[in-house]
C-alpha positions in Angstrom: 103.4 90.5 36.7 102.4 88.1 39.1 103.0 88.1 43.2 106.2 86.5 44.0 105.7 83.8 47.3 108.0 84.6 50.0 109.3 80.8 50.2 109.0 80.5 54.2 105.4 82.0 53.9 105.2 78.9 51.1 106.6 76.4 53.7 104.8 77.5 56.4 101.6 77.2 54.1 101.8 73.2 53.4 102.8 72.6 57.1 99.3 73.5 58.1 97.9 71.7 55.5 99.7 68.6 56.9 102.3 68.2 54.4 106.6 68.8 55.2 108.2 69.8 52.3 111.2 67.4 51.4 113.3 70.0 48.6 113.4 73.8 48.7 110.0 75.7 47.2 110.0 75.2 43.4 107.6 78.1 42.6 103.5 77.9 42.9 102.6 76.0 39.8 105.4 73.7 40.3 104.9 70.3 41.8 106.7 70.5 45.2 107.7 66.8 46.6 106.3 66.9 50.1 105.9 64.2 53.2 102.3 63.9 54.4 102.8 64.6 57.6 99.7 62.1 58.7 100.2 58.9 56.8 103.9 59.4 55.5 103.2 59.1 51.9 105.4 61.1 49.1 103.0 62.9 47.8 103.4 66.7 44.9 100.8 68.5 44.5 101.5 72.4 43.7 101.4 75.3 46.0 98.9 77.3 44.2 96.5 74.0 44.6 96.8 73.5 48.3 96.9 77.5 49.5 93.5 77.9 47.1 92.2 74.4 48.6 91.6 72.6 45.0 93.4 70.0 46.5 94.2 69.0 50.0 98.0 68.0 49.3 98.2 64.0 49.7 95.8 62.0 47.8 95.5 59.0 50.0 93.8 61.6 52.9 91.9 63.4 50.1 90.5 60.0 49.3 89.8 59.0 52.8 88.1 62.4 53.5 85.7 62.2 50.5 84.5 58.6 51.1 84.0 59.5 54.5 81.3 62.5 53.6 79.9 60.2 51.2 79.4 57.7 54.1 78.1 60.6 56.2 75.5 61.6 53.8 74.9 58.1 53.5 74.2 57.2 57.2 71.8 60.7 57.3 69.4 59.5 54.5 69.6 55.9 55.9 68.5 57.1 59.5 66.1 59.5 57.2 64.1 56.3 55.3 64.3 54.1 58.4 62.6 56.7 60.6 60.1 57.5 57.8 59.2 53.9 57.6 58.4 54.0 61.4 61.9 52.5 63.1 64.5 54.5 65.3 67.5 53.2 65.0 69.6 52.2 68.1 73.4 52.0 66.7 75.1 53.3 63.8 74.3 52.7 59.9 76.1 49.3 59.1 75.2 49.3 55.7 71.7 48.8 53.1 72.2 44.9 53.1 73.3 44.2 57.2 70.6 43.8 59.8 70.3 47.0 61.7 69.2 47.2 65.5 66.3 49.3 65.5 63.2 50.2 67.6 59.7 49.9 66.3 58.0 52.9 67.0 54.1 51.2 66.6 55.1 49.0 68.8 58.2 49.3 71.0 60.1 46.3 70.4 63.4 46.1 69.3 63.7 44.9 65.8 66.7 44.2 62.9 65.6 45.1 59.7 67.5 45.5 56.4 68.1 48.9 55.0 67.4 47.6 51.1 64.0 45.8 52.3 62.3 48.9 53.9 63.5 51.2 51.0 61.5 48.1 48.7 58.4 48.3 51.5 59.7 44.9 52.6 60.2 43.9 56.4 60.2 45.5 59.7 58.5 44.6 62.4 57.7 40.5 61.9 55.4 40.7 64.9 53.5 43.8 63.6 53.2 42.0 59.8 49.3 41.7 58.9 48.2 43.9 61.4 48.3 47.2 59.7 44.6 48.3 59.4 42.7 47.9 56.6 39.8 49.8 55.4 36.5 46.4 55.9 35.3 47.6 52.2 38.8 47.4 51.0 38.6 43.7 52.2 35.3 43.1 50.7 36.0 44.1 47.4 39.0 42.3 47.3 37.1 38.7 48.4 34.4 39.3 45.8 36.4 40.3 43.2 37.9 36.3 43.3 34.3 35.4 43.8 34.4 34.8 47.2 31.2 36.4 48.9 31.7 37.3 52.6 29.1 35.5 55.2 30.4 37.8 58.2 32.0 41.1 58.9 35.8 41.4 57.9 37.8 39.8 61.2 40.0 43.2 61.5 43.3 41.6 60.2 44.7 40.2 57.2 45.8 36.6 58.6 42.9 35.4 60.7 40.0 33.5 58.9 36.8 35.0 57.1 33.8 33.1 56.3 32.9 33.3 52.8 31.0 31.6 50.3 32.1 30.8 46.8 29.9 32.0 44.4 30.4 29.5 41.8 30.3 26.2 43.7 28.8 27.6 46.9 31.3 26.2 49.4 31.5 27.9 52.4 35.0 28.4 53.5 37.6 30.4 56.0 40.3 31.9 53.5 42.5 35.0 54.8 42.7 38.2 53.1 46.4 37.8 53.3 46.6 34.2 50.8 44.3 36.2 48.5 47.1 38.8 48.7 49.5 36.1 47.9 47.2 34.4 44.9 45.8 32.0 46.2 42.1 31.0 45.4 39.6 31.6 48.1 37.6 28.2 47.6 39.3 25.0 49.1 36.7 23.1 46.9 36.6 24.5 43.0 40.6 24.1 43.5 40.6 20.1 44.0 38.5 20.3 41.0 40.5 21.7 39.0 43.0 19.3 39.4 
């Protein structure tokens, strides 16, 4: 037969979870009408549900208090990715779409990058963009694979000018490694032709 619940032990239970009773204890499976004592709201959940902790009494706060550890996880693996990707941040997660006050760490500057971007390996630092190293045979490759021969050494970054010659007209030109990126042609010359 099961333990009978002193009733004052019962009251004195859903007071320290935050909740007053409003009617006399109805029995532990019962729903017992109760005031939440925090935002005023009639709320009846059972005694057996609030001593055990399957449920913390009033919705409303039970709500509030799960969305806010989702949030919390949230803000951890945001600060996670944007340290990974090289940025401290400098005030509190406002969200995967807002700019977010952070410092660089390659370079020191403050920056306000987007959450979303970085997780995409988009944005950052706009004063650090094309000039992350990159291997010279990397770069080589790349400019003869559009049949662009280089004519001097690979300038060290992807936006400054390389001079190449085209191997099917045999223009000499200045394209960047970064328009190549982008898909543009590397000879100024055999594209007026083509058009």
């Amino acid at each position: 037969m099961p333990r009978r619940i002193d009733p004052e032990v019962a009251v004195a239970i859903m007071r320290a979870a935050g909740l007053e009773p409003l009617e006399p204890y109805p029995g532990a499976n019962v729903a017992w009408n109760c005031r939440c004592v925090k935002n005023e709201h009639k709320v009846a959940p059972t005694f057996t549900s609030v001593r055990i902790g399957t449920s913390s009494g009033c919705r409303h706060c039970g709500r509030a208090a799960s969305g806010e550890r989702r949030r919390a996880a949230g803000r951890e693996r945001a600060e996670a990715d944007m340290r990974a990707a090289g940025f401290e941040p400098l005030e509190p997660y406002p969200g995967a779409a807002v700019r977010w006050r952070c410092r660089h760490v390659a370079c020191g500057r403050t920056v306000h990058p987007r959450l979303f971007k970085i997780r995409a390996g988009v944005g950052g630092c706009r004063a650090c963009a094309g000039r992350a190293p990159v291997d010279p045979a990397v770069a080589e490759a790349e400019m003869r694979a559009i049949g662009m021969e280089p004519l001097e050494p690979f300038p060290g970054r992807v936006r400054d000018p390389w001079k190449c010659r085209c191997a099917r007209c045999g223009h000499i030109g200045t394209p960047t490694l970064n328009n190549i990126r982008r898909g543009q042609g590397g000879c100024y010359a055999c594209a007026r032709c083509v058009r």
